[in-house]
PDB file of N, H, CA, C and O in Angstrom:
ATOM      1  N   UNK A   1      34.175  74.241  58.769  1.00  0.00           N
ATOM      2  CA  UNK A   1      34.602  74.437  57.401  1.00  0.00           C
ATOM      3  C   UNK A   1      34.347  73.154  56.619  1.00  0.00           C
ATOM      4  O   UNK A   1      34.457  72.053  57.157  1.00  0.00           O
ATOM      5  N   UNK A   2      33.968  73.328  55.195  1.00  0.00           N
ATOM      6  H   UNK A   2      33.878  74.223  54.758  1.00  0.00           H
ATOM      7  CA  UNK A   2      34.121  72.096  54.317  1.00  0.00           C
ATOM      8  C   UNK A   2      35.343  71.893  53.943  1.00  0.00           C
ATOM      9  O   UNK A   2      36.142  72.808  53.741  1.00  0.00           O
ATOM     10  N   UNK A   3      35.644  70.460  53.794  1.00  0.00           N
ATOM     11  H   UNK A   3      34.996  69.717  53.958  1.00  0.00           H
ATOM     12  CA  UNK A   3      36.597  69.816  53.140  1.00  0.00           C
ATOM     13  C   UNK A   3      36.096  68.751  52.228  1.00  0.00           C
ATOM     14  O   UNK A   3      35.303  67.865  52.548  1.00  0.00           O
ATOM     15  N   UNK A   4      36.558  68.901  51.238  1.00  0.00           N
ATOM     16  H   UNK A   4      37.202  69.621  50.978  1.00  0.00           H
ATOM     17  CA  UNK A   4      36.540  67.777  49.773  1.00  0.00           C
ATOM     18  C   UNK A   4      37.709  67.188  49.828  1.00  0.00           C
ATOM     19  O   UNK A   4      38.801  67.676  50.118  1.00  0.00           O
ATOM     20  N   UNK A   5      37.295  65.595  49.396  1.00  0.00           N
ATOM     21  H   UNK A   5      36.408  65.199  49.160  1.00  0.00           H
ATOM     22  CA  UNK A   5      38.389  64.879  49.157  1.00  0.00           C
ATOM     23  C   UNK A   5      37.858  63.735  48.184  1.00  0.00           C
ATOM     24  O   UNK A   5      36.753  63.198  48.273  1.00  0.00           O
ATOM     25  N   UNK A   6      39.232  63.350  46.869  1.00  0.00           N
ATOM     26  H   UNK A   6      40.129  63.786  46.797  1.00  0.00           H
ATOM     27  CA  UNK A   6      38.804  62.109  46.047  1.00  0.00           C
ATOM     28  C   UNK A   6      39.260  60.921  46.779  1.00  0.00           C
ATOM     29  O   UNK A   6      40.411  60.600  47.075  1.00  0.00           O
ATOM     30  N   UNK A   7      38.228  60.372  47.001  1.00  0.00           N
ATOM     31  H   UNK A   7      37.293  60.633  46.761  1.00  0.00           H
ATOM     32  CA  UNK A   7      39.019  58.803  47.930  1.00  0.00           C
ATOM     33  C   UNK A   7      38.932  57.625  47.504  1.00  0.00           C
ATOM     34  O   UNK A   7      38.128  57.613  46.572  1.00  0.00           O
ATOM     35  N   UNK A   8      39.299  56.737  47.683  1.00  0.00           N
ATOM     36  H   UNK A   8      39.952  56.747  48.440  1.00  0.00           H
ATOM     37  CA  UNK A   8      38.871  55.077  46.920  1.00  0.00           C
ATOM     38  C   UNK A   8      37.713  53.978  47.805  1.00  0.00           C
ATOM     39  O   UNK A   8      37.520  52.765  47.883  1.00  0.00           O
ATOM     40  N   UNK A   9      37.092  55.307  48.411  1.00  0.00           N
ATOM     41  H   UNK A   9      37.249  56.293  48.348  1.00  0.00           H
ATOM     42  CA  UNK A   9      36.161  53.965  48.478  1.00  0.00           C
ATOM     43  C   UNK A   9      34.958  54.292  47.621  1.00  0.00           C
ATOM     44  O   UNK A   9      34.226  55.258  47.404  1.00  0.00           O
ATOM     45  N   UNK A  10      35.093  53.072  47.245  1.00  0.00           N
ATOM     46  H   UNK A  10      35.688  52.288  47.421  1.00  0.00           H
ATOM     47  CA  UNK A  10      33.787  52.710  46.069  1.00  0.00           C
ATOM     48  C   UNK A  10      32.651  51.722  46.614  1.00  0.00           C
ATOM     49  O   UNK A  10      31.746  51.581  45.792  1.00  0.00           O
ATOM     50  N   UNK A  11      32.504  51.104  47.637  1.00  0.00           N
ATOM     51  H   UNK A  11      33.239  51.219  48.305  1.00  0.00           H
ATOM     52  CA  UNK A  11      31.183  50.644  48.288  1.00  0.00           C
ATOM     53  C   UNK A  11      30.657  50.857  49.132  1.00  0.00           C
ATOM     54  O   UNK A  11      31.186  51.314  50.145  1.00  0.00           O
ATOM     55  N   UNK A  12      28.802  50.471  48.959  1.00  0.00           N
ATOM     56  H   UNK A  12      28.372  50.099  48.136  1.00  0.00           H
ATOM     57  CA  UNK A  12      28.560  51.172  50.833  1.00  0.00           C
ATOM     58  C   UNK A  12      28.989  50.208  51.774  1.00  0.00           C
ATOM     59  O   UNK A  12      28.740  50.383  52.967  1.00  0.00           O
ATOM     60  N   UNK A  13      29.726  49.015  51.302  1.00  0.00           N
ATOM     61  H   UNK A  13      29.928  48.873  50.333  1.00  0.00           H
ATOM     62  CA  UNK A  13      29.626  48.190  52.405  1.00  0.00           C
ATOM     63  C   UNK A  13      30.379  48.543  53.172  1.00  0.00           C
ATOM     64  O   UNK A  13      30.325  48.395  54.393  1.00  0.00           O
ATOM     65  N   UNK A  14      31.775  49.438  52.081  1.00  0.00           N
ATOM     66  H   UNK A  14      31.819  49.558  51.089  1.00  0.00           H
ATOM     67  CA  UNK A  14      33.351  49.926  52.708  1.00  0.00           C
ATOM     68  C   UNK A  14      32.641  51.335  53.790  1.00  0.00           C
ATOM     69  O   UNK A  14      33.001  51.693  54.912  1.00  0.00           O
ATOM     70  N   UNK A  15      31.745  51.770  53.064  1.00  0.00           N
ATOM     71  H   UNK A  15      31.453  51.479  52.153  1.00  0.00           H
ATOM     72  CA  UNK A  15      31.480  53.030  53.920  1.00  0.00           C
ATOM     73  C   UNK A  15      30.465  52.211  55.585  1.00  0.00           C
ATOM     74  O   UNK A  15      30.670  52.413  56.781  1.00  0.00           O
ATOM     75  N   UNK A  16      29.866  51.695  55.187  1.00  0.00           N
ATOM     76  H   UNK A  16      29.699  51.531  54.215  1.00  0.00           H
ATOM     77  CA  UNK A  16      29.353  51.069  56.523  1.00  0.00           C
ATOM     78  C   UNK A  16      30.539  50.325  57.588  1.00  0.00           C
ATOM     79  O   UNK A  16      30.558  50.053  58.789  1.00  0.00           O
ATOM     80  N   UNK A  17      31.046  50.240  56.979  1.00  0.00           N
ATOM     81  H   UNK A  17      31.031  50.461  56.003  1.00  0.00           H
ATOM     82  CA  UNK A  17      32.044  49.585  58.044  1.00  0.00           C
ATOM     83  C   UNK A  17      32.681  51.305  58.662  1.00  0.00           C
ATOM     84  O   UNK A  17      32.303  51.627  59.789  1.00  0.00           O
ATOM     85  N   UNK A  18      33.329  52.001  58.119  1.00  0.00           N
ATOM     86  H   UNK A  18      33.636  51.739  57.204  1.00  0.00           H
ATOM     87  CA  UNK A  18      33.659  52.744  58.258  1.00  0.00           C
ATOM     88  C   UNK A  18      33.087  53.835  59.353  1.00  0.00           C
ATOM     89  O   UNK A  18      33.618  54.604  60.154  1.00  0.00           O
ATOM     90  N   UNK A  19      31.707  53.505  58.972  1.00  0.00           N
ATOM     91  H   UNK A  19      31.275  52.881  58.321  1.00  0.00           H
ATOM     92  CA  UNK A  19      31.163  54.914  60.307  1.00  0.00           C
ATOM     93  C   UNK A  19      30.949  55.300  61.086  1.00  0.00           C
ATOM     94  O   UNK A  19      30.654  56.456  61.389  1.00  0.00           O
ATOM     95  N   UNK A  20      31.123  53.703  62.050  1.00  0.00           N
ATOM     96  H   UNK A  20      31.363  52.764  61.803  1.00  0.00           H
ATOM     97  CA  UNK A  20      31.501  54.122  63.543  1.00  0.00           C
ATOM     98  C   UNK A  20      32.955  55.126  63.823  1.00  0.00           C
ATOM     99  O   UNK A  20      32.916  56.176  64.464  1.00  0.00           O
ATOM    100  N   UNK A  21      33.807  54.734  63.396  1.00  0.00           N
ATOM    101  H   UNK A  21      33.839  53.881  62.875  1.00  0.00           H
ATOM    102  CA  UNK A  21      34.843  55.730  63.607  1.00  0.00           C
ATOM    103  C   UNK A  21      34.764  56.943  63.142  1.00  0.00           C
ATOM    104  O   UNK A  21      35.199  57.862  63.836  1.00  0.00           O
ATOM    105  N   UNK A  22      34.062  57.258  61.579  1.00  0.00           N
ATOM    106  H   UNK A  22      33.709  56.511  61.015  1.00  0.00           H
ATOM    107  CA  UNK A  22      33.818  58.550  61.170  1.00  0.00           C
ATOM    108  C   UNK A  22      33.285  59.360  62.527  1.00  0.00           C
ATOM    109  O   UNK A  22      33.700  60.214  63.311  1.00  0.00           O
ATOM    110  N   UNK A  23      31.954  58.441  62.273  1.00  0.00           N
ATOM    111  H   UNK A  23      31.618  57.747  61.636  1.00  0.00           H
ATOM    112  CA  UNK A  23      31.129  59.275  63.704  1.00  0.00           C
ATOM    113  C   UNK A  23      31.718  59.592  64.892  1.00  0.00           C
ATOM    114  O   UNK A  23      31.436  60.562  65.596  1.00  0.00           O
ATOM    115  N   UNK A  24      32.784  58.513  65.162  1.00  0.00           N
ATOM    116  H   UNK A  24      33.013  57.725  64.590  1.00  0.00           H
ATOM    117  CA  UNK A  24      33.099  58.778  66.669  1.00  0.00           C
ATOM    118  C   UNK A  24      34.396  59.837  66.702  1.00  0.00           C
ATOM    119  O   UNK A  24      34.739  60.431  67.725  1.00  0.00           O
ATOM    120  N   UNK A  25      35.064  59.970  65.386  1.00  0.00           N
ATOM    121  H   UNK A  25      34.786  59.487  64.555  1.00  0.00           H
ATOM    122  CA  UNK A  25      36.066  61.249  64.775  1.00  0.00           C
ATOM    123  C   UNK A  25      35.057  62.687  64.646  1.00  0.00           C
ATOM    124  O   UNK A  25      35.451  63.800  64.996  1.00  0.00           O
ATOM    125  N   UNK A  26      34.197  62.511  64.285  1.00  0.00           N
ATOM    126  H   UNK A  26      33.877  61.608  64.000  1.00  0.00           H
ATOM    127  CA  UNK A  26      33.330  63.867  63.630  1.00  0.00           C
ATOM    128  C   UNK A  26      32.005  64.035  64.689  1.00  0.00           C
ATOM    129  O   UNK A  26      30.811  64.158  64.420  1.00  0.00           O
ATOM    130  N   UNK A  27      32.494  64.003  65.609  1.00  0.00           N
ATOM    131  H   UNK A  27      33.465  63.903  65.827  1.00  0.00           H
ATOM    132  CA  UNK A  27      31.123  63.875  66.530  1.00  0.00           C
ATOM    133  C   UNK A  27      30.853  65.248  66.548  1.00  0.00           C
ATOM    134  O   UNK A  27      29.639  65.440  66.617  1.00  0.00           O
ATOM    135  N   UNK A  28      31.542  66.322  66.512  1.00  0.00           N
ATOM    136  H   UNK A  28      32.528  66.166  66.456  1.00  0.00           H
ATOM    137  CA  UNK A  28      31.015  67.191  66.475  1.00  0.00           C
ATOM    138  C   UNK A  28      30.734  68.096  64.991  1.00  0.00           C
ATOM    139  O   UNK A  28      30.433  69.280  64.845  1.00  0.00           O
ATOM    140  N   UNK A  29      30.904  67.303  64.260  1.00  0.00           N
ATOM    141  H   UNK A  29      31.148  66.341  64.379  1.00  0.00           H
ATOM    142  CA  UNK A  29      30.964  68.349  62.193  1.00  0.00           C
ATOM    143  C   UNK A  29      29.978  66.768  62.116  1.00  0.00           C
ATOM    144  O   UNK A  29      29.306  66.091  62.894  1.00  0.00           O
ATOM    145  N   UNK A  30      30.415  66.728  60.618  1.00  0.00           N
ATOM    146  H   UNK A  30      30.961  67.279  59.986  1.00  0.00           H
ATOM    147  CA  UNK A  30      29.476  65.408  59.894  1.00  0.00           C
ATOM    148  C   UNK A  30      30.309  65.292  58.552  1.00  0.00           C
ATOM    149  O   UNK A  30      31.209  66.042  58.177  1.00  0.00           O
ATOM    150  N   UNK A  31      29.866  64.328  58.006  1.00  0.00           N
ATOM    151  H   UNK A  31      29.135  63.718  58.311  1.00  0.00           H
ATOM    152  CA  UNK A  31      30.536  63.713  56.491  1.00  0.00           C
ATOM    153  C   UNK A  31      29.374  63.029  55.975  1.00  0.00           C
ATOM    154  O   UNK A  31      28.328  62.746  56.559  1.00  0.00           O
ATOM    155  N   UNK A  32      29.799  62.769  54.547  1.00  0.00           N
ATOM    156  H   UNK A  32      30.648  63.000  54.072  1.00  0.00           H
ATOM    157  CA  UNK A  32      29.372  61.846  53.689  1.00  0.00           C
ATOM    158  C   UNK A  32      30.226  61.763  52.703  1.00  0.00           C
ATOM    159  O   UNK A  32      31.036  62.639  52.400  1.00  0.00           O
ATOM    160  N   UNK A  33      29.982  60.010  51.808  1.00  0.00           N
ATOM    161  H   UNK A  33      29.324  59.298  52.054  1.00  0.00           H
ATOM    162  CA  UNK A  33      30.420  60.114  51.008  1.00  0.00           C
ATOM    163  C   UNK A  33      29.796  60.021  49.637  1.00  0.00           C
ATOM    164  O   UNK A  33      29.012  59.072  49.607  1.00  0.00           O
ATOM    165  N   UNK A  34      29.861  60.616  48.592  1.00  0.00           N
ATOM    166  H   UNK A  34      30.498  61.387  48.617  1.00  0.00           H
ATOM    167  CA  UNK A  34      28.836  60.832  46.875  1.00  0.00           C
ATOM    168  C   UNK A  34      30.171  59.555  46.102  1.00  0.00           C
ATOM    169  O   UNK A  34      31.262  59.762  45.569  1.00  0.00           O
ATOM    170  N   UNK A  35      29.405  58.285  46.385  1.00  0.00           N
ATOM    171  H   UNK A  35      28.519  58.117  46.818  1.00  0.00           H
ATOM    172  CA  UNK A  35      30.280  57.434  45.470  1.00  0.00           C
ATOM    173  C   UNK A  35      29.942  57.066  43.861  1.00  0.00           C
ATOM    174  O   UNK A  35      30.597  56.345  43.108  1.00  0.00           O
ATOM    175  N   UNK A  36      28.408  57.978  43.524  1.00  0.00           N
ATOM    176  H   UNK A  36      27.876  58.564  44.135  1.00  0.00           H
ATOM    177  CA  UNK A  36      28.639  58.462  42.299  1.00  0.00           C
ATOM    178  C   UNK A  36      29.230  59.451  41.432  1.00  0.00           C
ATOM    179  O   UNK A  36      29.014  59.665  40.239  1.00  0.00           O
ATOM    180  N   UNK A  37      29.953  59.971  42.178  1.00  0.00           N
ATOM    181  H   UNK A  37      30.128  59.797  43.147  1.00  0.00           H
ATOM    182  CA  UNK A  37      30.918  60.824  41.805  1.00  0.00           C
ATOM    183  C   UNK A  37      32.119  60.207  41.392  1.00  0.00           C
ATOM    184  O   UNK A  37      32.735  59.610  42.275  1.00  0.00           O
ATOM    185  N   UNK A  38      32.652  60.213  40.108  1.00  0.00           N
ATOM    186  H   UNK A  38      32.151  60.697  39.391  1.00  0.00           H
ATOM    187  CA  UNK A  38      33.990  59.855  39.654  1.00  0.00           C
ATOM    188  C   UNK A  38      34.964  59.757  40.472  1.00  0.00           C
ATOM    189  O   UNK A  38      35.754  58.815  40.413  1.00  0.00           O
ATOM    190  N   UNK A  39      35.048  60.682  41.324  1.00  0.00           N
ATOM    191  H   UNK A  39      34.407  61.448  41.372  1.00  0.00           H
ATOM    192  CA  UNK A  39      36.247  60.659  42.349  1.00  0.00           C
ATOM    193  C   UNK A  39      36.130  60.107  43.754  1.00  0.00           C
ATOM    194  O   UNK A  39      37.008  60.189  44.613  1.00  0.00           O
ATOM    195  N   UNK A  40      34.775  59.455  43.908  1.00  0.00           N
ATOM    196  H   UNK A  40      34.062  59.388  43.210  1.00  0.00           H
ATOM    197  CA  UNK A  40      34.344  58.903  45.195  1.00  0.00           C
ATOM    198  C   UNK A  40      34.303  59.870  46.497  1.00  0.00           C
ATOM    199  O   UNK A  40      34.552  59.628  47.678  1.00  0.00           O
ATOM    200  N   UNK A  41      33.945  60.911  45.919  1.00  0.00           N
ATOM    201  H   UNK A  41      33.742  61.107  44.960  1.00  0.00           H
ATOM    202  CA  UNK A  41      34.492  62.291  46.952  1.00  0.00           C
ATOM    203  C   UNK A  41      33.600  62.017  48.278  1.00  0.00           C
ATOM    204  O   UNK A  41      32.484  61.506  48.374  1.00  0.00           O
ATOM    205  N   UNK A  42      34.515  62.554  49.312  1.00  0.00           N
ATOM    206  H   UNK A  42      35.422  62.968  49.234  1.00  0.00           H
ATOM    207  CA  UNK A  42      33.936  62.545  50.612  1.00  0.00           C
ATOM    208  C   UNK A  42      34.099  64.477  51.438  1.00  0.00           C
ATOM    209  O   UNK A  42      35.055  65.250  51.497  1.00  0.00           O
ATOM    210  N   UNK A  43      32.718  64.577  51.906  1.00  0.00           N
ATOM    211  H   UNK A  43      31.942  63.949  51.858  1.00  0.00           H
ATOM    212  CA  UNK A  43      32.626  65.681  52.623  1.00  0.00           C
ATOM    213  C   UNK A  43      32.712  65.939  53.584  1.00  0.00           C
ATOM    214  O   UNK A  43      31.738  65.810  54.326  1.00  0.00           O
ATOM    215  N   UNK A  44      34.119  66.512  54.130  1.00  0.00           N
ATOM    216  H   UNK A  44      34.910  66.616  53.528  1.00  0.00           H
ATOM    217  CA  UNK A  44      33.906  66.848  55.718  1.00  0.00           C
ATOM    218  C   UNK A  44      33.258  68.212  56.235  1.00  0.00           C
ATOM    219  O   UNK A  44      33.512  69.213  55.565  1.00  0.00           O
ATOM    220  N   UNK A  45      32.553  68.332  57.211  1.00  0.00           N
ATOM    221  H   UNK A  45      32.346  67.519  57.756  1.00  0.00           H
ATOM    222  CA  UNK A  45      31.875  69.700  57.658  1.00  0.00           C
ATOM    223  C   UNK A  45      32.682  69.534  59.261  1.00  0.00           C
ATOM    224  O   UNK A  45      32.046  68.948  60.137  1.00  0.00           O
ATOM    225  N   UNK A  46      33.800  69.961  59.519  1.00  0.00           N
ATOM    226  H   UNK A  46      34.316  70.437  58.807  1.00  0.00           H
ATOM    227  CA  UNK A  46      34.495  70.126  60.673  1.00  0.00           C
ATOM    228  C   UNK A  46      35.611  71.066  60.192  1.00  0.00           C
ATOM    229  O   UNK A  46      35.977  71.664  59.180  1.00  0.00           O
ATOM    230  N   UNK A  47      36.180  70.726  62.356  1.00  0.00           N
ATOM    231  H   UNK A  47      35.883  70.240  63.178  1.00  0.00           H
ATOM    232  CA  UNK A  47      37.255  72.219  61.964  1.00  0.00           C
ATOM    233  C   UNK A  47      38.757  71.524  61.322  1.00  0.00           C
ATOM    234  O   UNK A  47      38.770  70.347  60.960  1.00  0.00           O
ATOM    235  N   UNK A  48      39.748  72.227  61.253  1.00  0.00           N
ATOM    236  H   UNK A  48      39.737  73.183  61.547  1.00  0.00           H
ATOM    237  CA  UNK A  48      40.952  71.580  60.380  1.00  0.00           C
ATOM    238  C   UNK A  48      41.436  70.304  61.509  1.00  0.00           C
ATOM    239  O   UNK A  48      41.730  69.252  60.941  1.00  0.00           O
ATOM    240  N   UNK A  49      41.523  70.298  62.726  1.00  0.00           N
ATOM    241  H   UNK A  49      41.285  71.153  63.187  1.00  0.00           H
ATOM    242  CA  UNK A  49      41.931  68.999  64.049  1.00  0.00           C
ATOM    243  C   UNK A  49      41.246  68.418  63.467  1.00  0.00           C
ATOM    244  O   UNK A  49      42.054  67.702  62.874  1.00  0.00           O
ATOM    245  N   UNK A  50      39.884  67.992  62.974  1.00  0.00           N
ATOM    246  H   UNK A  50      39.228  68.573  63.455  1.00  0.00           H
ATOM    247  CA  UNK A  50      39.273  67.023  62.621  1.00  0.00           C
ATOM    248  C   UNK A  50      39.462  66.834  61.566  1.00  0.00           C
ATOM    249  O   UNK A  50      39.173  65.656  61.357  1.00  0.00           O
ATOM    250  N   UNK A  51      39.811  67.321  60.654  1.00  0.00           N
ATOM    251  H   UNK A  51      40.046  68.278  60.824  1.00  0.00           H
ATOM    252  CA  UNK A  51      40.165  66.668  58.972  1.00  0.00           C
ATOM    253  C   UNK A  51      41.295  66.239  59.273  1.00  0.00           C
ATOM    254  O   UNK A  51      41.508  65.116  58.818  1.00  0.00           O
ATOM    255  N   UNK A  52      42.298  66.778  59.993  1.00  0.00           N
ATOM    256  H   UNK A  52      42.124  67.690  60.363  1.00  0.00           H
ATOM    257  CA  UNK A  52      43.567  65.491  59.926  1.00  0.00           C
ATOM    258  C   UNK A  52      43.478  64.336  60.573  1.00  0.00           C
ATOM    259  O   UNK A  52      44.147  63.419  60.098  1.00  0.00           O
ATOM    260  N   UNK A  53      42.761  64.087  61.646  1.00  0.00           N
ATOM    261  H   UNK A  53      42.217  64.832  62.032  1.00  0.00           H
ATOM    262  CA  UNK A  53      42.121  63.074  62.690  1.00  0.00           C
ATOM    263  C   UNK A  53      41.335  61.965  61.290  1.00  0.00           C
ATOM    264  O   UNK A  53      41.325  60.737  61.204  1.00  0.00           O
ATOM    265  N   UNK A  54      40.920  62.716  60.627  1.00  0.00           N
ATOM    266  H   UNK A  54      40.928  63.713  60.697  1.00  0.00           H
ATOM    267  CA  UNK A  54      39.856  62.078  59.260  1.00  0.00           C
ATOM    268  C   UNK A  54      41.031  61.025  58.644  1.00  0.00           C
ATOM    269  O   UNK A  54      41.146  59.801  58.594  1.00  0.00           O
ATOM    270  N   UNK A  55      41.775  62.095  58.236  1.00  0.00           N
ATOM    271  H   UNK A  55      41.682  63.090  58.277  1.00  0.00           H
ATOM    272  CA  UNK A  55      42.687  62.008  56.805  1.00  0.00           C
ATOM    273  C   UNK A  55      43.752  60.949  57.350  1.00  0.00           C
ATOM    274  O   UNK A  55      44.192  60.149  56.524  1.00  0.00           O
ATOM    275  N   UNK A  56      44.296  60.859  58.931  1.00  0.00           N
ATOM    276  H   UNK A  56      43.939  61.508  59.602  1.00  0.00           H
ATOM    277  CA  UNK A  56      45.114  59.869  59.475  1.00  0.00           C
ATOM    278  C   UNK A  56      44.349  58.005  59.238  1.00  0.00           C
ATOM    279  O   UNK A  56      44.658  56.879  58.848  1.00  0.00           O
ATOM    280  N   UNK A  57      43.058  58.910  59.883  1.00  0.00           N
ATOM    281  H   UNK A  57      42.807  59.825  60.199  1.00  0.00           H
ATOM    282  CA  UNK A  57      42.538  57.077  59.620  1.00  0.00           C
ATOM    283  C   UNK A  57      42.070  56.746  58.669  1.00  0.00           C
ATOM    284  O   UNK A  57      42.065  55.521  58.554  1.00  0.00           O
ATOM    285  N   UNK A  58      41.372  57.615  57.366  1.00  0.00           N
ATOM    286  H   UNK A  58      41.377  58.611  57.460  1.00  0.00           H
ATOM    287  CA  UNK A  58      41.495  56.648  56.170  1.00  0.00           C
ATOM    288  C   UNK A  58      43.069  56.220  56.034  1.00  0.00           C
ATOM    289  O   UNK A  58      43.482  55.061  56.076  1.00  0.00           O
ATOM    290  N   UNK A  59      43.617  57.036  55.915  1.00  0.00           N
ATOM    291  H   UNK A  59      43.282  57.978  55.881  1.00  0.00           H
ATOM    292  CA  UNK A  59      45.025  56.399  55.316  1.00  0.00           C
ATOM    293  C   UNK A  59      45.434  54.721  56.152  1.00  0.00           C
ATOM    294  O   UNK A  59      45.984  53.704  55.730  1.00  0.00           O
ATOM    295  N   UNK A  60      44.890  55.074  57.380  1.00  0.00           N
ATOM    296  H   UNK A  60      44.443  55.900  57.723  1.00  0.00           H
ATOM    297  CA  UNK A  60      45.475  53.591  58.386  1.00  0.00           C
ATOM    298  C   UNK A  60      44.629  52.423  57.767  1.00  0.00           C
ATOM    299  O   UNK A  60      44.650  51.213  57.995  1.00  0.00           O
ATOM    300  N   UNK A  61      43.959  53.103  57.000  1.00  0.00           N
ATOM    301  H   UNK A  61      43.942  54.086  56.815  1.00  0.00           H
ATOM    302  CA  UNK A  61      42.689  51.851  56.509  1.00  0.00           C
ATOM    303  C   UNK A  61      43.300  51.862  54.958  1.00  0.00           C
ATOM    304  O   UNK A  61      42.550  51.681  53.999  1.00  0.00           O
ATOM    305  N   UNK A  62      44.369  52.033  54.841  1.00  0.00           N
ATOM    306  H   UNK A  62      44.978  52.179  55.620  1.00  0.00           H
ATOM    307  CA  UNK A  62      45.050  51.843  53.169  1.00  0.00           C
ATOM    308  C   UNK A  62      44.209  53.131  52.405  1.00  0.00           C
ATOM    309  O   UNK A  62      44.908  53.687  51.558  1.00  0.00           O
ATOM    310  N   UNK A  63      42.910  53.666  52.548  1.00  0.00           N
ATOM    311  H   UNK A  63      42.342  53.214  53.236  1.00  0.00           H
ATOM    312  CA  UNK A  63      42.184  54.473  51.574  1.00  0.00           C
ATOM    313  C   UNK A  63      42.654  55.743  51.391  1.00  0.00           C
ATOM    314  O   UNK A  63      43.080  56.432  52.319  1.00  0.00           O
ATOM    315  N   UNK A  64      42.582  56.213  49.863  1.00  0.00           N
ATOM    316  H   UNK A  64      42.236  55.654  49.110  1.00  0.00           H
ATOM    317  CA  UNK A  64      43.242  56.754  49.132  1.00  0.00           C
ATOM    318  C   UNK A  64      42.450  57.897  49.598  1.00  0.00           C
ATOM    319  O   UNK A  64      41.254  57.781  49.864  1.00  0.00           O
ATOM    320  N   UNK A  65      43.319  59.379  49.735  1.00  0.00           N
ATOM    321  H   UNK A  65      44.290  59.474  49.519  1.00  0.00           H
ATOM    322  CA  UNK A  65      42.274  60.431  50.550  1.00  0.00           C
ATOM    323  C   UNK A  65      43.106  61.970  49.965  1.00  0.00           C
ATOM    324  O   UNK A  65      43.931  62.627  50.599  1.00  0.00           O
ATOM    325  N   UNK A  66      42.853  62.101  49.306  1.00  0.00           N
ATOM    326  H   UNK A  66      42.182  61.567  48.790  1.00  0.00           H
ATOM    327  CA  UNK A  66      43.559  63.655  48.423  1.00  0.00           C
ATOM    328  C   UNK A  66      42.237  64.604  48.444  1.00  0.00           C
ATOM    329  O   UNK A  66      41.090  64.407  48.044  1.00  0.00           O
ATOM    330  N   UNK A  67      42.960  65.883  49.168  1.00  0.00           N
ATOM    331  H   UNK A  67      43.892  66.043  49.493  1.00  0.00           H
ATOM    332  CA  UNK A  67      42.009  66.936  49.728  1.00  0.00           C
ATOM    333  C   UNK A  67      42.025  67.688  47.669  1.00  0.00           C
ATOM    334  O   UNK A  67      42.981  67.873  46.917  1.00  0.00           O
ATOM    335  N   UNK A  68      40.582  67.899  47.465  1.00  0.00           N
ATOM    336  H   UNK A  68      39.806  67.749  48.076  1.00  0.00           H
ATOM    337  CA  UNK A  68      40.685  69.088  46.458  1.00  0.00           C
ATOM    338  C   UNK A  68      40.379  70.399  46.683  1.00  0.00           C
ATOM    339  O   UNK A  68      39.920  70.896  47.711  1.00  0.00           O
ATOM    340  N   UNK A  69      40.726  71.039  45.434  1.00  0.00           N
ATOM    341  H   UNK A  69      41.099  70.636  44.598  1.00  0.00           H
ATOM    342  CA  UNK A  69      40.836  72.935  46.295  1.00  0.00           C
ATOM    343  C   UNK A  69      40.495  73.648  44.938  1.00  0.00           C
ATOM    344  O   UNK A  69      40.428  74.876  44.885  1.00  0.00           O
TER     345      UNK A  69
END
């Protein structure tokens, strides 16, 4: 399933740091994030265990992570 979310990261440097764990969280779906998008939105393509697995560790990383619908 997709999941949308507005998040605060605004660089690739924040997203490069970030994607070993994405990857090693989403090994089986995938993400990205469109940080030209106003809302810095990030795409998950996994099942719901993995969007909260997602949504736990941005938050442990302070980043701001609100699912839209």
């Amino acid at each position: 399933m997709i999941y949308i979310f507005k998040t605060s990261v605004t660089t690739k440097k924040l997203v490069k740091q970030l994607k070993p764990q994405l990857d090693n969280i989403c090994i089986d779906g995938s993400w990205n994030f469109d940080l030209e998008d106003f809302d810095k939105i990030l795409r998950l393509n996994v099942s719901k265990k993995v969007k909260e697995e997602t949504i736990s560790f941005l938050k442990s990383q302070n980043i701001l992570c609100n699912e839209l619908h």
